[in-house]
C-alpha positions in Angstrom: 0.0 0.0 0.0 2.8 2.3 -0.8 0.6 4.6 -3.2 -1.2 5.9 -0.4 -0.7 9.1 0.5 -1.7 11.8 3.4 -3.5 13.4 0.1 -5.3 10.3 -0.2 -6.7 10.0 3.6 -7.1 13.6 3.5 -9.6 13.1 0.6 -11.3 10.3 2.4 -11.7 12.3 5.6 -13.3 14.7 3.7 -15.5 12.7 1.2 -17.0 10.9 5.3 -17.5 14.7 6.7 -19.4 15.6 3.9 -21.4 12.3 4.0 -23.4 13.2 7.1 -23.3 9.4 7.9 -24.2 8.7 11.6 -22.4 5.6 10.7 -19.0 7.5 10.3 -16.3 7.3 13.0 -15.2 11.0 11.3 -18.6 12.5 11.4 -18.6 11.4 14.9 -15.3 13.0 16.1 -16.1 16.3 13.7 -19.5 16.2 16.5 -17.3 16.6 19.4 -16.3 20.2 17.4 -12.6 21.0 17.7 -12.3 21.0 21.3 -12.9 17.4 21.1 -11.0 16.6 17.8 -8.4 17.8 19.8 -8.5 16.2 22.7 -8.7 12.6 20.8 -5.5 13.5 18.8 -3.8 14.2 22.0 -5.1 11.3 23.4 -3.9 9.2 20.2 -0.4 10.7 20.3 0.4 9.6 24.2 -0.5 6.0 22.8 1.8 6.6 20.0 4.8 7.9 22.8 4.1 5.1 25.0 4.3 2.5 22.2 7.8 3.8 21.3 8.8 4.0 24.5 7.7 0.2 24.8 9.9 -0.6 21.9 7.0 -2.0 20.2 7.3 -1.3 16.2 4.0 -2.6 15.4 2.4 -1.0 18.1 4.0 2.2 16.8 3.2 2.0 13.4 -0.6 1.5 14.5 -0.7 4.1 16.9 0.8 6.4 14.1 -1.6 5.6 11.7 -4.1 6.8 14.6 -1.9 9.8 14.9 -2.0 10.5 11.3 -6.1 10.3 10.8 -6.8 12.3 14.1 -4.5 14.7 13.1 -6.6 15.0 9.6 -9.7 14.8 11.4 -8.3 18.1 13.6 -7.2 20.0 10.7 -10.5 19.7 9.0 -12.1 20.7 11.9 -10.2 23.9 12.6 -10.5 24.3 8.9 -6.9 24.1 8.0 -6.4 22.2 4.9 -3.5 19.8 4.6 -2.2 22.0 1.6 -1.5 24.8 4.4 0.5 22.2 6.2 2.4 20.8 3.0 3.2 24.5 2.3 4.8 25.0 5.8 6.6 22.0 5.8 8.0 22.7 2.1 9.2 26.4 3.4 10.6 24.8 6.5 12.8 22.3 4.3 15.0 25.1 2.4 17.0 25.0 5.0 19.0 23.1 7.7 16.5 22.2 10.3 18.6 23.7 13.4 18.8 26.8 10.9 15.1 26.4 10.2 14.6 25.7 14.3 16.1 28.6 15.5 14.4 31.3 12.8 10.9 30.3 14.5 12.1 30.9 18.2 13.6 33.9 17.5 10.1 35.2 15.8 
């Protein structure tokens, strides 16, 4: 499954939002508003932190496949499109990232 993309399940989350579905896991957590989006990505990343800390490579690449949707899931509802992100990370890259690190905190 190499093909697939963050474009890809950012498409998907979209296409289940705008379904309405009270059988959707996405239209469930958009409910909760962002608040709650949030809270369930947070909640998702501690399992993802206490999975590597567990040395458990499996357990990590589930939990970051979690990470990954919930994060999506946040960004739509905060109305941020994954193109916004993309573009940040792309400006980021053009340089070293201690270079990069350093511009931010001292903005």
């Amino acid at each position: 499954m190499a093909d697939f993309s963050l474009n890809d399940l950012a498409r998907i989350v979209a296409e289940r939002a705008a379904s309405g579905s009270a059988e959707s896991y996405t239209v469930r957590l958009l409910g909760a508003g962002r608040s709650g989006c949030a809270r369930k990505f947070g909640e998702e990343a501690v399992e993802a932190i206490v999975a590597a800390l567990e040395d458990d490579p499996d357990a990590l690449a589930a939990e970051a496949a979690d990470v990954l949707y919930h994060l999506l899931v946040l960004l739509r509802a905060a109305n941020v499109p994954l193109e916004r992100v993309m573009t940040e990370l792309a400006a980021r890259t053009k340089q070293g990232g201690l270079a990069e690190k350093a511009s931010r905190s001292a903005t």
